[in-house]
C-alpha positions in Angstrom: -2.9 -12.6 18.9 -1.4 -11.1 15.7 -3.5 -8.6 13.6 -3.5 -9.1 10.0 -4.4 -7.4 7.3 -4.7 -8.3 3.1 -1.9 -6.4 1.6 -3.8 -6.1 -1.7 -6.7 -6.5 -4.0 -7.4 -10.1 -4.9 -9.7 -11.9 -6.9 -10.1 -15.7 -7.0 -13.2 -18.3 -8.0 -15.3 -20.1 -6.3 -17.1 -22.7 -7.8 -20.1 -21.9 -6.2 -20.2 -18.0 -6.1 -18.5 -16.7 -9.5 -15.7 -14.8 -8.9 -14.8 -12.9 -5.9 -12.6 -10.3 -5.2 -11.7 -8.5 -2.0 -10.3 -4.8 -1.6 -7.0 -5.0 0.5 -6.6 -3.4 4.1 -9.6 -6.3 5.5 -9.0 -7.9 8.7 -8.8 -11.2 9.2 -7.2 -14.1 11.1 -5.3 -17.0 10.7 -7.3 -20.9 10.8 -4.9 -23.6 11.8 -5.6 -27.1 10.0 -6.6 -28.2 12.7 -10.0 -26.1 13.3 -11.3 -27.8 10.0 -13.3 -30.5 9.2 -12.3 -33.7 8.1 -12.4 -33.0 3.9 -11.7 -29.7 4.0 -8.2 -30.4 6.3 -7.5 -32.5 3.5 -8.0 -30.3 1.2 -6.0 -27.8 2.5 -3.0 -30.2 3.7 -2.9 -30.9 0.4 -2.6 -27.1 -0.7 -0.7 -26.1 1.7 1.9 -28.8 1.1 1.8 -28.0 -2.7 2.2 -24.3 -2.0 4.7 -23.8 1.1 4.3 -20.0 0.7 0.7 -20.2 1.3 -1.5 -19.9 5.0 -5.1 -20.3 6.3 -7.1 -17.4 6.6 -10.9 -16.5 7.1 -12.0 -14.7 4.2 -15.2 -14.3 2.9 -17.0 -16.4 5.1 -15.1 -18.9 4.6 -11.5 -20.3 5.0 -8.7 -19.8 2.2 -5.1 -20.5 1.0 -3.8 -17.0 0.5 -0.1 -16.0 0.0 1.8 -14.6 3.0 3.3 -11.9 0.4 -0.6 -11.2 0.4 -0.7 -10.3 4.4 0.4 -7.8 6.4 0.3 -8.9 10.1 1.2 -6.9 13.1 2.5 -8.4 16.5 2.9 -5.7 18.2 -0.7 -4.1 18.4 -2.3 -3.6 21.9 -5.6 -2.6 23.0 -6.1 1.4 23.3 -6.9 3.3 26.4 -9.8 5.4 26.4 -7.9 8.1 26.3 -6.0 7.0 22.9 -8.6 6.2 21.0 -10.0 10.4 22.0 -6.4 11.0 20.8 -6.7 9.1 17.5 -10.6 10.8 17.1 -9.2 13.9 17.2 -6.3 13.4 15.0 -9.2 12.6 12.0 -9.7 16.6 11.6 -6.2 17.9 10.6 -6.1 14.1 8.6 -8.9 14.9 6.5 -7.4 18.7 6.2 -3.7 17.6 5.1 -5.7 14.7 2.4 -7.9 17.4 1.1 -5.4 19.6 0.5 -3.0 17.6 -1.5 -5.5 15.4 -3.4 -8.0 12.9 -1.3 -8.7 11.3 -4.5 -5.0 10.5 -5.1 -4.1 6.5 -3.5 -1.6 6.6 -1.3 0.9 4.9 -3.1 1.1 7.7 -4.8 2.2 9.8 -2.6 5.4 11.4 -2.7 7.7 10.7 0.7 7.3 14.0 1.7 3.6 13.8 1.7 3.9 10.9 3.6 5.9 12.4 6.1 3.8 15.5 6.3 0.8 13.0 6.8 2.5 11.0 9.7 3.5 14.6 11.1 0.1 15.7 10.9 -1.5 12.9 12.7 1.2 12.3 15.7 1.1 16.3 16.3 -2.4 15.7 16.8 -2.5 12.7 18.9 0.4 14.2 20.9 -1.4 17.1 21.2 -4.5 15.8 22.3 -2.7 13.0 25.0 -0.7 16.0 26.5 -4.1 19.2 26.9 -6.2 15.7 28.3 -7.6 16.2 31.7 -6.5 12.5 33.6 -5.1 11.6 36.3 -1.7 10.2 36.2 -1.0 7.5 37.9 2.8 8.5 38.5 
């Protein structure tokens, strides 16, 4: 099953809540229209129809029409060993090193390309580093 992620802040209202507005990089899922309840399929068959660029998602406790420019989803995710997810732990160090030393207050879209590259350097060197000093058994 896919992974998704909102892209981007967004704000919409809710008749019974106010406004509400959700910081982007939350996971969620997709809902197809047929998980929901008799009105609120309609509803959303009706939305959906009237916005093609739109999909279910569970947001908020609750299901909404978003944009698909709004999500990123990732196919390609599988579950971590053990192992990997030591690997990613210890890669949080030199991370938090690298951030601090150029700016941790900065977003990231600010960053310039070769931050970013430094950043990704950073991390993998770690990871790498970490996956290859492990003591495990391989099974080849």
């Amino acid at each position: 099953m896919p992974v998704i992620w909102t892209r981007r802040r967004s704000s919409w209202h809710d008749p019974k809540r106010g406004w509400r507005s959700i910081p982007p990089g939350i996971r969620t899922r997709r809902v197809g229209l047929l998980a929901l309840s008799g009105r609120d399929k309609k509803i959303f068959e009706k939305i959906l129809k009237q916005n093609p660029g739109f999909t279910l998602v569970w947001l908020m406790n609750g299901v909404r029409a978003v944009p698909k420019e709004m999500l990123l989803e990732v196919t390609t995710m599988t579950d971590a060993t053990d192992l990997e997810k030591e690997a990613m732990a210890s890669a949080l160090n030199p991370l938090g090193e690298y951030v601090g030393s150029i700016g941790m207050q900065r977003p990231l879209a600010d960053y310039k390309k070769e931050e970013v590259l430094t950043l990704i350097e950073v991390v993998v060197t770690a990871f790498q580093s970490h996956m290859a000093n492990a003591d495990s058994d391989v099974p080849f």
